[in-house]
C-alpha positions as CSV (number, residue, x, y, z in Angstrom):
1,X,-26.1,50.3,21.3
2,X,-22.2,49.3,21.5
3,X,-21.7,53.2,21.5
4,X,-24.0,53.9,24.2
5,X,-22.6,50.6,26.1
6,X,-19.1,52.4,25.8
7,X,-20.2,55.8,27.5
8,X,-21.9,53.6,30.6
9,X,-18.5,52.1,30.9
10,X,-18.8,48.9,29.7
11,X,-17.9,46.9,26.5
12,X,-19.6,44.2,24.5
13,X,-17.1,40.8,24.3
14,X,-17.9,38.4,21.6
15,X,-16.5,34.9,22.1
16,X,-16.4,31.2,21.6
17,X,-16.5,27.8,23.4
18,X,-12.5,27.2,22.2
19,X,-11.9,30.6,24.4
20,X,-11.4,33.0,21.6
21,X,-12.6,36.8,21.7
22,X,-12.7,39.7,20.2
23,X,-14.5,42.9,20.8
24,X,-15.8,43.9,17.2
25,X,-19.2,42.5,16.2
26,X,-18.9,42.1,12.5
27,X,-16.2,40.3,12.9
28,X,-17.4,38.3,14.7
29,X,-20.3,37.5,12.6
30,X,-17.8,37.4,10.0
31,X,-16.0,34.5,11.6
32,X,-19.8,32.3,12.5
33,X,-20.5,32.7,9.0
34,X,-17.3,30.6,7.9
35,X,-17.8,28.1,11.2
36,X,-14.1,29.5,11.8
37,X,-14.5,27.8,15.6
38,X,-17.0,25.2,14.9
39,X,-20.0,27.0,17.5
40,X,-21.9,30.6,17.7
41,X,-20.1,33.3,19.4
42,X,-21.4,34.3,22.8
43,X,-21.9,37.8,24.0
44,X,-20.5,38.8,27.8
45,X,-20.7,42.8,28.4
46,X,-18.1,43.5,30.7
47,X,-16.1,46.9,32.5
48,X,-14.0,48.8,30.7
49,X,-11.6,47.4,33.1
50,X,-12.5,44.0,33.0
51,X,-9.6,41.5,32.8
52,X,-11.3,39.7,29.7
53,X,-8.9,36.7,29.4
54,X,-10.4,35.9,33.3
55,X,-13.8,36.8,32.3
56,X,-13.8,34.5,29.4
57,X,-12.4,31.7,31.3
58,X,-14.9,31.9,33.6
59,X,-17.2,31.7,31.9
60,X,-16.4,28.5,30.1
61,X,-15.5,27.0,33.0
């Protein structure tokens, strides 16, 4: 699905109520498993040329 995301043009975000992101999935699961931010990752698709630092922000706003 992330590859098939990526050809439509948009990419999958993975991030977390303190504001951190990243865009790979296992590490993000990776990080949930050892409560590294103290909540669940979210998940935001977003444009290729999405400003994500805004998006996320946004978001949690």
């Amino acid at each position: 699905m992330d590859s098939l995301s990526t050809a439509l043009g948009t990419q999958s975000i993975y991030y977390w109520l303190d504001g951190y992101w990243i865009t790979d999935k296992e590490e993000a699961e990776l990080m949930d498993s050892i409560n590294a931010f103290g909540s669940l990752h979210q998940v935001v698709e977003l444009p290729m040329n999405a400003d994500i630092e805004t998006e996320i922000k946004r978001l949690l706003s």
